[in-house]
Steps between C-alpha positions, in 0.01 A plus 500: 500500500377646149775524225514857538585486919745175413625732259584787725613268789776392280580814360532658829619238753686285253357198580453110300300221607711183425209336691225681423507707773733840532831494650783751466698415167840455675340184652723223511236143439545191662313211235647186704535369160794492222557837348482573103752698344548881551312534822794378718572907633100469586421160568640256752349125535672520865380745797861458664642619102279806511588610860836483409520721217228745635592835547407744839099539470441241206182357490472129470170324342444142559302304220255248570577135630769351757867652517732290726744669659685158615758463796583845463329836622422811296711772698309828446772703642395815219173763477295250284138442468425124402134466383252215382231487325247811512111441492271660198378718683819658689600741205817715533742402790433791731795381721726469259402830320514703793808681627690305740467594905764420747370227744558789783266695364208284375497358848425783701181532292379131400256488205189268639319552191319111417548451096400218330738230401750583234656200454428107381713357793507135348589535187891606520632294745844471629585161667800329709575118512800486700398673866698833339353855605278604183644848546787642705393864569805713590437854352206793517239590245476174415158403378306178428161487383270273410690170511426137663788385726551199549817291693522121485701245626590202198679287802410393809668735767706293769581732721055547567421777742863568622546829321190775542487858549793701385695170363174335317401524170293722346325617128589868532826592701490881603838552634525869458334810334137591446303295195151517459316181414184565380195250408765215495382131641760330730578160586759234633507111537826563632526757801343898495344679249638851580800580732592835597833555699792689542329840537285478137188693484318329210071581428299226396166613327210280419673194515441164591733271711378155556595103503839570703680246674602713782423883497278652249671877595819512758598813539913480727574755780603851387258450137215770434290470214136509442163223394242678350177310393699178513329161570718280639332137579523101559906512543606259741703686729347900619348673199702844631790408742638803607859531772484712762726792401351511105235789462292451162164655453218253463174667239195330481 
């Protein structure tokens, strides 16, 4: 952008760029790091702290490097929009800019528009150690964008292959609700990367599930959802395992 259209973008979207790149200004950032003084209302060195005290529709920006979320998921059980790191060339957040549209809606007319990449997936990544769900996903217009996912195990697991399916473990746990994960890269040393049950009717855009112990998607009876320009590859168990009374839309 030249000064003048920075200069205008500011003025009329209100927007900063703690990264270099524009976000809304009620961002909440996640540095992974220890926190100077007088940014502690702004900045959080925890993802788990900033989820907490986020508000309906905040907008959560993850900072380069590895954030560890421990033995304990992230429950995104509010409207948030957790985001990583955004590519040079990605400009304003179009998604984030744009007025909201209830899931309802936005399905019956699916956008199949191919955009480039807006995201640097690897660079804001949010790990687990201890065989704990990454994220517990109970709520709609939730949104997470641009993130790598990964779940590992940090012990060796004695009870082996006795729990899988709705009992194993899993990165991201969608028990309810309708997120969107978008351009986000998914793995697990220790069971699934994604599991969708109890009715949730999550969208998965441009992602990237891979290097699963068991299922790399597992979508439970009664779940919806949609996998739009998804790759999903070399998990051990099916790439897309899918029970006979769920109904999600597959997009190539």
């Amino acid at each position: 952008f030249s000064t003048s259209s920075w200069l205008v973008l500011k003025q009329q979207s209100h927007l900063v760029h703690p990264d270099g790149w524009l976000i809304d200004k009620t961002a909440i950032i996640v540095t992974g790091t220890s926190i100077p003084g007088g940014l502690s209302t702004t900045h959080f060195e925890y993802l788990h702290d900033a989820v907490e005290s986020s508000e309906d529709g905040q907008i959560i920006v993850l900072q380069n490097g590895r954030h560890n979320v421990g033995s304990r998921p992230v429950v995104l059980d509010r409207r948030v929009r957790i985001v990583g790191v955004r590519t040079e060339e990605s400009g304003p957040d179009p998604f984030a800019l744009a007025p909201r549209i209830m899931d309802a809606e936005r399905l019956k007319d699916p956008d199949y528009s191919s955009i480039d990449l807006m995201y640097h997936t690897s660079r804001a990544r949010v790990i687990s150690d201890y065989g704990a769900s990454n994220f517990l996903v109970s709520g709609s217009g939730i949104e997470i964008c641009g993130l790598t996912i990964v779940q590992r195990l940090a012990y060796k697991d004695m009870q082996g292959d006795m729990h899988k399916g709705l009992h194993a473990m899993c990165a991201v746990d969608v028990a309810s609700g309708s997120a969107t994960f978008r351009e986000c890269h998914i793995s697990s040393d220790a069971g699934i990367g994604i599991k969708v049950h109890s009715g949730a009717s999550p969208t998965f855009v441009k992602c990237h599930v891979s290097y699963c112990k068991y299922e790399g998607v597992w979508i439970g009876d009664g779940s919806t959802g949609r996998v739009e320009e998804s790759r999903l590859f070399s998990n051990y168990g099916a790439n897309l395992h899918i029970e006979s009374n769920a109904h999600p839309v597959v997009h190539r």
